[in-house]
C-alpha positions in Angstrom: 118.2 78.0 73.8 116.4 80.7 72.6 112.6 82.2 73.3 109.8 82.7 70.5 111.9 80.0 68.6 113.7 82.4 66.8 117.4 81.6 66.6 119.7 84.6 67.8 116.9 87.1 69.3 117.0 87.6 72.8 113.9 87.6 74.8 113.2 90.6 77.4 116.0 90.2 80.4 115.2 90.0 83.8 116.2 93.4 84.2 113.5 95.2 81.4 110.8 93.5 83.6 112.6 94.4 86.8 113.0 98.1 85.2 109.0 98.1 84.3 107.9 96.5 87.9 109.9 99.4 89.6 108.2 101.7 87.2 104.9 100.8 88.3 106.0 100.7 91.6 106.4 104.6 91.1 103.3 105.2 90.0 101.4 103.4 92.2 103.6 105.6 95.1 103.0 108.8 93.2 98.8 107.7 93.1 99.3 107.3 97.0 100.5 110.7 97.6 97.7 112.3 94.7 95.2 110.6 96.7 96.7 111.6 100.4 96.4 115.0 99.1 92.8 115.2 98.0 92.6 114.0 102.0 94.4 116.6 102.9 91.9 119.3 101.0 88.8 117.6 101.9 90.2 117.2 105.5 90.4 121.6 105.2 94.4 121.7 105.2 94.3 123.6 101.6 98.5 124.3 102.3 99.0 120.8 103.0 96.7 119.5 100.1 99.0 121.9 97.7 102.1 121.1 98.6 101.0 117.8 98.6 99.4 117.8 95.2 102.6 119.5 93.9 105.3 116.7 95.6 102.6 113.7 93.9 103.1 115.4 90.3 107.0 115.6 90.7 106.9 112.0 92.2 105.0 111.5 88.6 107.1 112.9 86.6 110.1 111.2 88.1 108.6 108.1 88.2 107.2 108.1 84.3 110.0 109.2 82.9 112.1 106.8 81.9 116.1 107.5 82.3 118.9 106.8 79.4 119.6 102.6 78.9 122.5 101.3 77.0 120.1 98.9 74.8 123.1 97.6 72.7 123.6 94.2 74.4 122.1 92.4 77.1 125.0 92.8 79.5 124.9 96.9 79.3 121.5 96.8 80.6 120.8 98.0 84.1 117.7 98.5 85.9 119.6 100.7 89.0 118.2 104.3 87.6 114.9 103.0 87.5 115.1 101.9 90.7 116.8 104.9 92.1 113.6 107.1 90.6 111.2 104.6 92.4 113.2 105.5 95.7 112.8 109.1 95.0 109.1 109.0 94.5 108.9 106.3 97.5 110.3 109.2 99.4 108.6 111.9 98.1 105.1 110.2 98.7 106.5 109.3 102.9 106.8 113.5 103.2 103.1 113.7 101.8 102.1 111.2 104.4 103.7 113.1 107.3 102.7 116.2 106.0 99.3 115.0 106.1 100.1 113.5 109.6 101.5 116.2 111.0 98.4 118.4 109.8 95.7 116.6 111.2 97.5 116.4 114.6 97.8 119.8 114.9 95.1 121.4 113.2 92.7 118.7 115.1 
């Protein structure tokens, strides 16, 4: 049984609309750490609002960017790099969040 009624086209898989969730998932991480470093400048940690400004546009970047699919069929399709770069950024916006931590417990 096909979707849209049109015999022999395959609707989107399960994995293109895990791959897109897990791409906003990224940037919705990346926004956390843009936003935990504008806290961190108007807090008056200016080295911690940089190097958090600079790890929320790499999280960006690896999160928007959108790695190489085999299209071809539906069984060569596979949402793991996606999911990898949503770890990455997931990580990436954790360090901003310590480092913003760490800042306000030692600069007061």
């Amino acid at each position: 049984m096909s979707r849209g009624g049109a015999a022999g086209r395959v609707g989107r898989s399960p994995v293109d609309r895990t791959s897109l969730a897990w791409q906003r998932t990224s940037a919705t991480a990346a926004l956390v750490a843009l936003f935990a470093a504008v806290t961190a400048l108007r807090l008056g940690e200016p080295e911690v609002g940089i190097a958090a400004t600079a790890l929320s546009v790499v999280g960006l970047v690896v999160g928007a960017s959108t790695p190489r699919v085999r299209r071809s069929t539906a069984e060569h399709r596979d949402a793991w790099p996606v999911v990898v770069r949503a770890a990455v950024v997931l990580v990436l916006s954790a360090a901003v969040g310590v480092m913003l931590a760490v800042a306000a417990l030692v600069g007061g």
